[in-house]
C-alpha positions in Angstrom: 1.4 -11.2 6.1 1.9 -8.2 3.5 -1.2 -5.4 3.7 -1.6 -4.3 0.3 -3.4 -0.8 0.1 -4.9 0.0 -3.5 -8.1 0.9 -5.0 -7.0 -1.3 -8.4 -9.7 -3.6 -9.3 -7.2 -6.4 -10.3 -5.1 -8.9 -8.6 -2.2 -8.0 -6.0 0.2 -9.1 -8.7 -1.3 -5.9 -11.3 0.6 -3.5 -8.4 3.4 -5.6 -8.0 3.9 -8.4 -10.5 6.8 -9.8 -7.7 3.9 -10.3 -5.2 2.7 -13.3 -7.2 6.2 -14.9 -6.4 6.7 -14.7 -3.0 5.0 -17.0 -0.3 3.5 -14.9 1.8 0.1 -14.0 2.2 -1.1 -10.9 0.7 -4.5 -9.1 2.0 -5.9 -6.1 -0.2 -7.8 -3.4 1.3 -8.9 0.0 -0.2 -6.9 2.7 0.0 -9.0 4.8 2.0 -8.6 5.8 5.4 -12.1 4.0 6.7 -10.6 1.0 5.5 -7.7 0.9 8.3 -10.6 0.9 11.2 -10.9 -2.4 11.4 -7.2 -3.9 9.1 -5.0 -6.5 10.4 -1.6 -6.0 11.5 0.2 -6.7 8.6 4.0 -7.5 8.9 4.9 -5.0 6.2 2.2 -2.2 4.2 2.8 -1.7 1.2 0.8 1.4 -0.8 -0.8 1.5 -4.2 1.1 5.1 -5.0 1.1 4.4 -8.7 -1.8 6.4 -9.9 -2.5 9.5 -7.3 0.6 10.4 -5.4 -1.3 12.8 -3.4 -3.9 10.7 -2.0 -1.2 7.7 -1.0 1.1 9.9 0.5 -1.7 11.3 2.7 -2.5 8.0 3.8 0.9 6.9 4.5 0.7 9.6 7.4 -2.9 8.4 8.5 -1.0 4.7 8.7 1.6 6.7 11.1 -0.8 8.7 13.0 -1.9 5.6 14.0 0.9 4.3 16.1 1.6 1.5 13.1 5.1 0.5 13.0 5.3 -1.8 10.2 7.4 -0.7 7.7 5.4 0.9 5.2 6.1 0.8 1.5 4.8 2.7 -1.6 4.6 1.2 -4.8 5.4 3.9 -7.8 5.7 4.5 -11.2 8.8 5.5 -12.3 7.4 9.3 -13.1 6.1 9.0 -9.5 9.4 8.6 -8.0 10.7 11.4 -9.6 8.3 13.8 -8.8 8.8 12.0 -4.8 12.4 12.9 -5.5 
């Protein structure tokens, strides 16, 4: 199962168009820390980065201050990754 953090009000595919192709069940949670209290174990996370790098990349490192060790994804724009880079 694939844990999709993102406060967008649309599908799982809006994020990552690809996510509509793939078989595997997608859950979608807010991206907000309170919402990781009571989240399933997703096999991978993947994080909604596209519109406030700041705020994802603080909860990428709530997700591994938690003891999570799914590999953990963030989805960007292409502006994001270069101000990542």
């Amino acid at each position: 199962m694939l844990l999709l953090l993102t406060n967008a009000l649309g599908p799982s595919a809006e994020v990552l168009p690809a996510l509509g192709l793939l078989g595997h069940q997608v859950r979608v949670l807010p991206a907000e820390p309170a919402a990781l209290v009571n989240a399933p174990s997703g096999d991978v996370v993947l994080v909604d980065a596209r519109r406030d790098l700041a705020h994802a990349k603080s909860l990428c490192r709530v997700l591994r201050a938690t003891g999570s060790s799914a590999p953990l994804l963030a989805v960007l724009t292409e502006g994001g990754l270069a101000a990542l880079n």
